[in-house]
Each structure stands twice: as structure tokens, then as C-alpha cells.
N, C-alpha and C positions, 0 to 999 in steps of 0.2 A: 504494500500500500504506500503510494507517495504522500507530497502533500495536499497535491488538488483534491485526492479522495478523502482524507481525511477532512481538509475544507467543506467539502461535500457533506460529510457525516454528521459534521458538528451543524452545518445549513437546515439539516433536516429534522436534526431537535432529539431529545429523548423519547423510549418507545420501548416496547413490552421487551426489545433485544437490542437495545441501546443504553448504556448508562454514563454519565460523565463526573468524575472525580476530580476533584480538585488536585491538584500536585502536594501541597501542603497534609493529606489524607492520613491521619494516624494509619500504621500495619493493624490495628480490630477493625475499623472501619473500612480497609479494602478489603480485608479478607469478607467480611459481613456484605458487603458489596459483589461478592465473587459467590459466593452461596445463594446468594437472592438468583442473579441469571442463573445457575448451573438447578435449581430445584423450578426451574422454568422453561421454557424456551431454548436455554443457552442464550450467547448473542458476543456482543462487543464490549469492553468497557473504557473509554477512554481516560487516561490520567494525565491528568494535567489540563484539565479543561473543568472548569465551574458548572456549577446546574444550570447559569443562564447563556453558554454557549462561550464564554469569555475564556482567552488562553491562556493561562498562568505559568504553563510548563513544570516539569520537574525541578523543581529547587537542586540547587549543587551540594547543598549538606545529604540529600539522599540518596545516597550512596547506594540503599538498595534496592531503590527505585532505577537507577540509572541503566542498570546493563541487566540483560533480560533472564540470565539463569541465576542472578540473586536475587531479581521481582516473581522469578516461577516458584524460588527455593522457599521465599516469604510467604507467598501464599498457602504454598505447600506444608507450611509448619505450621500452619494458622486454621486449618479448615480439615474435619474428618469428616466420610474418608475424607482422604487426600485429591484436591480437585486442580487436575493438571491442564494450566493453561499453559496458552502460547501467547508470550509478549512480542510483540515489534515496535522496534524503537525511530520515530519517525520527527523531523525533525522541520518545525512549523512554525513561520515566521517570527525566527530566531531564536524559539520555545523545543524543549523535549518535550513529545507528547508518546504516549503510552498505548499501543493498543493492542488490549489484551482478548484475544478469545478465548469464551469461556462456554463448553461445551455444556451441552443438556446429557445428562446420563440419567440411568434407571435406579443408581441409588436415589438416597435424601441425605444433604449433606447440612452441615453444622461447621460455623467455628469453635474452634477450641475455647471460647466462651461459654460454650450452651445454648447459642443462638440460632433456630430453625427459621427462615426467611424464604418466601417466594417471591416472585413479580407478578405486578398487579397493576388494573387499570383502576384509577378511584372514577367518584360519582364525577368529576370536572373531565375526563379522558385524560389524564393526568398519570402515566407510571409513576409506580411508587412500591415498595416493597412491604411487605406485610407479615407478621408473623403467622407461623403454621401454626394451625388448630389442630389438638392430640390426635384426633382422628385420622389427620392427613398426614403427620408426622409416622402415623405408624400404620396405615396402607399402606406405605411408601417404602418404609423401612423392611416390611413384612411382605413386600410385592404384591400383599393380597388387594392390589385398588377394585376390584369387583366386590363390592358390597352389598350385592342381591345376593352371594353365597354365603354369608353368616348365618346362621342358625338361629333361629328361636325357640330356646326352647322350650317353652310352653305349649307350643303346638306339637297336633300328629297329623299325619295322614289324611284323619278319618273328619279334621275339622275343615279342611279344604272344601270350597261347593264342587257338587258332583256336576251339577250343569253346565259350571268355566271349564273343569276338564273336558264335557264333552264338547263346547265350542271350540277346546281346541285341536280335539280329534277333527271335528268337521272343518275345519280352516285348512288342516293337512290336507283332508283326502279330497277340497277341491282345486287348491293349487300350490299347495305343500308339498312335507315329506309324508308320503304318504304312507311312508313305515308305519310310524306315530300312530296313525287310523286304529291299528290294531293290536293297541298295546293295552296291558290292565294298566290301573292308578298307578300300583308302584314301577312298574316298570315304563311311563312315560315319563315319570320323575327323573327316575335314575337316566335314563337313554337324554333327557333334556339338564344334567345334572344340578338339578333342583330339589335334591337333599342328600346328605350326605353318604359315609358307608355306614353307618346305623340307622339308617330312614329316618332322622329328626328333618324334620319341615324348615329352608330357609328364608330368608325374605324374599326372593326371587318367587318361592312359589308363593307365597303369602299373597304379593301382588298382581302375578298373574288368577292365581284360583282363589283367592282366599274372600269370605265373608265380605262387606261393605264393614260391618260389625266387626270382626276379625282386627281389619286391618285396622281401623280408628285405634283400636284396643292399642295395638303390639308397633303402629307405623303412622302414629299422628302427625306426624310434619307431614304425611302424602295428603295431597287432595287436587283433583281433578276440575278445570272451572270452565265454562262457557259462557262469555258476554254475547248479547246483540244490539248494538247501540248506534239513535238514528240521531245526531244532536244530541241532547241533553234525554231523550226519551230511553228509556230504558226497556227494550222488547223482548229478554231474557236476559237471566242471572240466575247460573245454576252453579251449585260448589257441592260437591260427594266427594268419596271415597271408592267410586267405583273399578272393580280391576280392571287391568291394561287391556286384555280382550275387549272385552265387554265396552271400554272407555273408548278403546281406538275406532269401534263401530258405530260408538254413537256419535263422535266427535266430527266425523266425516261423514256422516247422514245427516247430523242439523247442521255443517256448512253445506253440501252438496245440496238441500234444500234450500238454500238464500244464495246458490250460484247461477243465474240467469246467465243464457248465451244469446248470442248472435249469428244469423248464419251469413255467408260468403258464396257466391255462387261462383264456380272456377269452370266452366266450359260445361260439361257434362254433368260436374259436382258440385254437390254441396258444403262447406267445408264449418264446421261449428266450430265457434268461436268462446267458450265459456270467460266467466271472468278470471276463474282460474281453475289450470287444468285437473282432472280427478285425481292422474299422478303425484304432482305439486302437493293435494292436500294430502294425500296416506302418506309420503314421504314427509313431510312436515310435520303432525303428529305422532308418529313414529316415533320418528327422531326424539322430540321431544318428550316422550313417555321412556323411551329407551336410555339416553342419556342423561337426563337428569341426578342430580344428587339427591339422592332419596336420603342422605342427612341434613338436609337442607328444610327447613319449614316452609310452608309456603305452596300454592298451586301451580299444576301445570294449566297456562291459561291460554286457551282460544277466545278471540276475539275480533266479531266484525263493528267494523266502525266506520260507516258512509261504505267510500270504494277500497278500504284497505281491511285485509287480513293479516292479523297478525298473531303471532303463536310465542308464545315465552313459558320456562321454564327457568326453578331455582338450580343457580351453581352456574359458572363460570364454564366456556371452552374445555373438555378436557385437557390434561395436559400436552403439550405438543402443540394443539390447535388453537391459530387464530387469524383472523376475518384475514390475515393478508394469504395466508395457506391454504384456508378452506378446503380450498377447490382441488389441490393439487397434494394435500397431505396424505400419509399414509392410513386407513380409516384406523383410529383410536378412541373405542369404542369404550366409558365411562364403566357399564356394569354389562360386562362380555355375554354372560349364561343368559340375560334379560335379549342382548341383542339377537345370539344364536338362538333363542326360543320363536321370534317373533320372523327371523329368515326362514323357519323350519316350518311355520305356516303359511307361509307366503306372503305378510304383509310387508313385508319392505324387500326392496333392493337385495340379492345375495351376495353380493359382491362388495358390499360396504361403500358403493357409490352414490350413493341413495341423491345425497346431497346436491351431486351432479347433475341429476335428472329433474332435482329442481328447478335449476337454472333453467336448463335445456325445454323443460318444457312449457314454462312460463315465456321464455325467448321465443320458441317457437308459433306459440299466438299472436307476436307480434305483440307481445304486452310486457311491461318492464322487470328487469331483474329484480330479485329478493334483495332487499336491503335489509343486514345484520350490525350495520354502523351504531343500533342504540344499544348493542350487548356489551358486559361490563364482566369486569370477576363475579360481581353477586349474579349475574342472570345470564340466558341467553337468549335473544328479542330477533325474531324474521318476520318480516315486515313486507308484505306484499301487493303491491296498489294496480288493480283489476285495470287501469286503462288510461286514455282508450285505446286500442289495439290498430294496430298499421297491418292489417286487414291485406293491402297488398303481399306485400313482405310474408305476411302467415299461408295466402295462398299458393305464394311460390315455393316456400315451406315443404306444405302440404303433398302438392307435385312434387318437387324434389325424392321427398321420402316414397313416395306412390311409385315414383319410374327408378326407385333400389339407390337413389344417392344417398349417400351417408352426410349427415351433416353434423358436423362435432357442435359442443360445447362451443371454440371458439371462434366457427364459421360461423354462430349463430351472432356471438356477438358483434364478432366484426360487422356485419350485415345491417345491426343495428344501431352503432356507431356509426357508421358511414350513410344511414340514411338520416341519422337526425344531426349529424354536425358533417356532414359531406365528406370527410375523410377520416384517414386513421394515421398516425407514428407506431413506427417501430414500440417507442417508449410507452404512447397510451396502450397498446396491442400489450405489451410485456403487464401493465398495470390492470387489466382486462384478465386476462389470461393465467397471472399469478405464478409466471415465468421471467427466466433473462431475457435481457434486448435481444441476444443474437437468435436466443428460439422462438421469439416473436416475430421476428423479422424475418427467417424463415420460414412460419408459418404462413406469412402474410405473401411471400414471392411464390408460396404453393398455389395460393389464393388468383393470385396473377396466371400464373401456366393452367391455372383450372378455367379461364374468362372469365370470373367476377369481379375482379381489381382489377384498375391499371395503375400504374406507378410514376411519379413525377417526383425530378430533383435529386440531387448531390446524394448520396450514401445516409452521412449525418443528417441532413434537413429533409431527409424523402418522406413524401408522403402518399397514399393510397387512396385513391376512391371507387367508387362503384364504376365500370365498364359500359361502355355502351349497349352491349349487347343484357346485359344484366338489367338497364334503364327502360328496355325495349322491352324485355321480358314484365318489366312490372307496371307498363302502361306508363308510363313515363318518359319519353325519348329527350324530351325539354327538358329536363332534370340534370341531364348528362351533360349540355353545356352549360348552364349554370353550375355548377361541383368541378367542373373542369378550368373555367373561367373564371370564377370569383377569386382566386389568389390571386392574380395579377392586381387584378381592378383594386383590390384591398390594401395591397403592400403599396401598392403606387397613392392611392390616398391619405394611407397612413406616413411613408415619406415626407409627402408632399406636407401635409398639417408639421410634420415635426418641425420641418426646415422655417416655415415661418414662424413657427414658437419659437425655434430656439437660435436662428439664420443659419446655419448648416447642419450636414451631417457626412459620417464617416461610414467607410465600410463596416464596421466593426460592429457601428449604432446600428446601422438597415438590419443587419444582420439581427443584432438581439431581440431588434421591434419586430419585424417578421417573423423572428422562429424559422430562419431556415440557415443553411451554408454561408459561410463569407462567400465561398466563389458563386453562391448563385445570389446574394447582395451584390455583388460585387457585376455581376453582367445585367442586374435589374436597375442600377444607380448608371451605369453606363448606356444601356438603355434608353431613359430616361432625359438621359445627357442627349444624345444623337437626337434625339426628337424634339432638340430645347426646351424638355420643360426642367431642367439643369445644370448647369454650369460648372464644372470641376476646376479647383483651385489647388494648388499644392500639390508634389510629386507622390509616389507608389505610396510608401506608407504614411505621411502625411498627406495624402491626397485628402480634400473634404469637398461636399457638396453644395452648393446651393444654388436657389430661384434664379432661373436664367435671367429673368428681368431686372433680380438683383444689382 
């Protein structure tokens, strides 16, 4: 890392795998620093940089700060286990700065203080570190993070309702494991391992089969809620205990009843348009019944409100996951036995992508992606706003998928990027996508060799839009010169205003105002010149521009 990236780093602020240390940092307070990312995320920590971005550097008395295998040795003496970074030592306008990676492992670690610390986003979106709760301290320690396999034991068997077991035989044998069908009570327990080797009943089964009664008893922090709210009118308000079968069927029968669609007429078809798709909703209460912290007090809540659906549940991301990885993480699944039960009937995703096909098929109606921006450590909040739907775009969808095209995740998005802000970067595609610049960037020249982009300008400033033939396809053809056109017209206006605010400008300026290449500034300002409406003054790198009439 040089020092423009680390410039960079410090630009972009603190963040769930970002932290910034002062250079002055007593050895407890880096080490307590180094536990918080490592029982998280992992991530960076930069030393010698303040909390408000300010570079102080490594002071010359710290000697163990200074050279990186007496800053790894330091940590290393200060933190069980033992949490092995990697410092580099980068040296930033005239400051030593520190940047330390600090890896996310499957222990939970501690400084030699006794201090259990993770990262956390507060109520303001605000990272901050937080002390572990004994619970977490010793999932963690104990590997056992599946908390639906603890035991209760005050239950048996025999307290379980016999009619959740049989919904969940019938869930199998219509598009389940249809093993399951024909298994007795204890042997669907055992085979879904939801009780242990002496048949004692655990919370897992508790909340898939257990009592409404049962569970209040033995699992009070659960509770299951549905709003319907039109304005201030209140048209449901429901809170139980209902179990997770039973809860995930009704949950999606009173949305699926307040999801009105629309239809699309595509040539011969008809193509329905809901506000959101059936998919979208089993996968989002799913999830939400599945992953939740069922030590957490509090309900899992659905709720409509005008055109948005939204679905939250208590606890935080599991660990590894967050809004920037989503999409692209490895699935890390909160309480496993809960998840594996609920794949094994068929109602979610088997693959653990579940999430994916949220997007995917919300994008696909031509209606907007899931926003999880209001999720915090205490919650996790998807947020989903019915319209209105770009109805073209879903049509061609539609077709696409009908004549065997495969359309990813992030052909969908691009698609929809580029039809409401006319193009895409490399950069937005990578922030889309939840990938690097260079696999975004590839994706999007696939995109090109496929005819639905075309590409304009310099490597660094290039940018994509929709194709003609693409424009054509979606009733559109007018479309195509405008999204082709409008960059010129716009960087030439926005020049043009600069120079009379400020009586010139430079390549350097064109360049930052537009967002594209010096060298394609640099033949837009010359340009510009040939046709007088500018005047260049000053040789190669002092050249500057202004109002030819100037």
C-alpha cells in the first residue's frame, strides 16, 4: 500500500473494517483495538491517524510502534489467543503511519486485560466497539454459535404439537426431502438433528413444533408480529408466538393477500407484474425466522406500510456479514439445524442463496432493489418499495428468461442502472455488484460482446450504456441518442459555466468536473478551442483555458 491508498483510506472514514488510532495509542489500547476487528469482520487499523481523519504519525519515542515485527511482537503479547497481524509501514506526508491487518478468525479473542470487544455499528451509523455479552463470549469460544441446539430440559418429545410435525412431513413430501414424509416423531428429530443423543427436546425443535404455550413458557424473547398500516390507520396488529412452520405460512399468505399486480402485454403474452414477487416474500421471511437471534427479545416483524414492505428481525448480521458483502459472502447461516430444517422442506433457497434471488427477483419486475441501509448491530431491517415498475425492462426480462437467456444478479442490475441514470463505471458496477473494479469491469465488456452495452472513453473515465439494438428492443430507439449524446452536451456546459465563474480552467479541472480521463479533458477543452468557444493560454502543463471572447 502506498501513500495515495492510504490517502484514500483515511478519505473514506471509519467502518465496520476500518479503524484509526492515534500514534500516541497506549500498547492496552491497541491491543483492545486489535480484538474488536479480529472478533468481527477482520479489516485495517491504521496508526497514527486520529478518529477525525487527522495524521499525527508514529511518535519517534515509539520504538515499538516503529518497525513492524516489534508492532506484531506487541500485539502478540497483549491479546489471547494470540492475534497475528500484519503491519506495513507507510510513510504519509512526512508522518509514519501504520497499517495493520487484522484478520477475522473462528476463535474469540481477548486482551491480556480480560477484555472481550467486537465491532459494531451504533444507533448514529457510527462504528464503535462494544463489549461481548457472556452469551457471545462463549458461543464463540465453545464454536457452538447454533443456538437452536441447546437443550431444554424440561421438555420431551411427547410435549411437541403432533400437527407442526405433520406440516412438516407435508412441506417434505410436496417439494422437500421427501425422506422426512416417512419418518416417526423421533426419528424426524434425530434425521433433522433437533434433539440430542438422549432424545431431550432442543430449542430448535421447540420453535419449529412446539406449543404457542410451550414456547412463551421456555422462549419468551420469541415473538412473531405482522403490521398493516395505511397512514396513521392501523388495518392489522398481530404479535404471537406462533412456530416457524406455521408462522412462515401465514406470514406470506397475509402479504401475498395485500400484493396486487399488474399485467404487461409482451406480443402473444401476458407478463404479471406483482408489487413484489412470491419469491422475494418466502425468501425474506425465511430468512428472517431463520437467522434471527433467538436471544434477543423482541419480534420478528413484517410490515406493510403505503408501497413498502419491510421485514426486520432482532440481532445484528451474523458474523462475517455485512450490507457491503451480502451478496457475494459465503452463506453464514446464524442457527444452522433451524436453517437445514427449513431447506429440507422446501421453503427456502438450498443453496444458501436465498438472498440472491431476492434481489434478482425484485430487479427483475423492473421494481427496485431491497434496501438493508436501516440494519444496525441490534437489528436487521429489508426494506422493499413495490414501484413503480419499468414494465419495459420487466418485459424484456421476461422474454429473455422464456427464449433460455440466463440473466445474472448483475445483468439485472446493470440494466437498471443504465436505464434510470443512462450509464454505468466500472466503479458504480464494482459498488453494485459487491466486487473489484477489475471484475466489474469485466463483467460489464461481457455485457458489450453480449449487444446490450456499448462503451465510450479512456480505460479510467469509460463509461457504458444501453446499445442501440437493446433501445430498439425496448421500444425506445430515441432513448439511444439521448444516453449517447448527453455527455458531451453536459461537460461542454458545465466547462463553459466554470470558466466564467472562475475565468479559466485546466486540464486537470475539466477532468475532475466531468469524471472522466485527463486525455479525454484534454481533447474535449481542445475541442472546444477549434470551434472558439475557447481560447488556450499557457504551454503543455501550464496550459489553461478560457472564453474565447475573453
Amino acid at each position: 500500500m502506498d501513500a495515495d491508498s492510504v490517502l484514500s483510506l483515511i478519505a473514506a472514514g471509519e467502518s465496520l473494517v476500518v479503524e484509526f488510532k492515534s500514534g500516541g495509542t497506549d500498547q492496552d489500547e491497541l491491543a483492545a483495538a486489535v480484538v474488536c476487528l479480529a472478533n468481527g469482520a477482520g479489516g485495517r487499523l491504521l496508526l497514527g491517524v486520529t478518529d477525525n481523519g487527522r495524521i499525527d504519525g508514529i511518535p519517534p519515542n515509539k520504538l515499538d510502534y516503529a518497525d513492524p515485527h516489534r508492532l506484531a511482537a506487541t500485539v502478540a503479547s497483549r491479546t489471547m489467543p494470540t492475534v497475528m497481524i500484519t503491519p506495513q509501514m507507510v510513510e504519509v506526508d512526512d508522518s509514519l503511519v501504520a497499517i495493520i491487518e487484522v484478520p477475522a478468525t473462528d476463535h474469540v479473542h481477548a486482551t491480556t486485560k480480560g477484555r472481550y470487544l467486537r465491532r459494531a455499528i451504533n444507533v448514529k451509523g457510527e462504528p464503535q466497539c462494544l463489549p461481548m455479552s457472556p452469551h457471545e463470549v462463549l458461543a464463540r469460544a465453545s464454536g457452538a454459535v447454533d443456538y437452536s441446539l441447546r437443550v431444554v430440559p424440561e421438555l420431551s418429545i411427547q410435549d411437541l404439537d403432533a400437527a407442526e410435525l405433520a406440516r412438516m412431513r407435508g412441506l417434505a413430501r410436496q417439494g422437500g426431502d421427501s425422506v422426512l414424509a416417512s419418518l416417526s416423531d423421533n426419528e424426524l428429530l434425530r434425521a433433522l438433528r433437533l434433539v440430542d443423543d438422549d432424545d431431550q427436546v432442543t430449542v430448535g425443535s421447540l420453535l419449529l413444533f412446539g406449543t404457542s404455550e410451550a414456547i412463551a413458557r421456555h422462549l419468551p424473547a420469541y415473538e412473531i408480529g405482522f403490521q398493516d398500516l395505511a397512514g396513521s390507520e392501523i388495518r392489522a396488529n398481530e404479535i404471537d408466538r406462533t412456530p416457524l412452520l406455521r408462522a412462515m405460512e401465514r406470514l406470506v399468505d397475509r402479504i401475498d393477500a395485500r400484493n396486487p399486480q399488474e399485467d404487461v402485454e409482451l406480443g402473444l403474452f401476458r407478463i404479471p407484474l406483482p408489487r413484489w414477487a412470491h419469491a422475494t416474500i418466502r425468501e425474506l421471511v425465511a430468512n428472517a425466522l431463520v437467522h434471527r437471534d433467538y436471544t434477543q427479545f423482541g419480534p420478528t416483524l413484517v410490515r406493510l406500510e403505503d408501497d413498502v414492505l419491510s421485514v426486520s428481525n432482532p440481532g445484528g448480521f451474523p458474523r462475517g456479514v455485512t450490507i457491503d458483502n451480502l451478496l457475494t459472502t459465503i452463506p453464514r447461516p446464524r442457527n444452522p439445524a433451524l436453517a437445514d430444517a427449513f431447506k429440507r422442506t422446501g421453503l427456502v433457497d438450498r443453496i444458501g442463496r436465498g438472498i440472491n434471488r431476492v434481489f434478482e427477483e425484485q430487479l427483475a419486475l423492473g421494481r427496485p432493489a431491497p434496501d438493508y441501509s436501516r440494519s444496525s448491530d441490534g437489528s436487521v431491517v429489508a426494506r422493499i418499495r413495490s414501484g413503480p415498475a419499468d414494465a419495459e425492462l420487466a418485459g424484456y426480462v421476461a422474454q429473455a428468461r422464456r427464449s433460455g437467456i440466463e440473466m445474472t444478479l448483475a445483468d439485472l442490475f446493470t440494466l437498471h442502472e443504465v436505464r434510470t441514470e443512462r450509464r454505468i463505471t466500472a466503479a458504480r458496477a464494482a459498488e453494485l455488484f459487491q466486487m473489484d473494479q477489475a471484475s466489474a469491469r469485466t463483467t460489464l465488456n461481457e455485457l458489450v460482446e453480449r449487444g446490450m452495452l456499448e462503451s465510450r472513453g479512456e480505460t479510467t473515465g469509460r463509461t457504458y450504456h444501453m446499445s442501440a439494438g437493446l433501445y430498439r428492443q425496448l421500444g425506445e430507439p430515441e432513448q439511444y441518442v439521448r444516453a449517447k449524446g448527453f455527455d458531451e452536451i453536459q461537460q461542454r456546459e458545465m466547462i463553459r459555466t466554470f470558466v466564467e465563474r472562475h475565468g479559466s480552467i485546466s486540464r486537470h479541472q475539466a477532468s475532475e468536473l466531468c469524471q472522466v480521463a485527463p486525455l479525454q479533458a484534454g481533447r474535449l477543452l481542445r475541442k472546444m478551442r477549434d470551434e472558439d468557444e475557447l481560447r488556450m493560454t499557457g504551454e503543455r502543463r501550464g496550459a489553461r483555458y478560457v472564453l474565447a471572447s475573453g
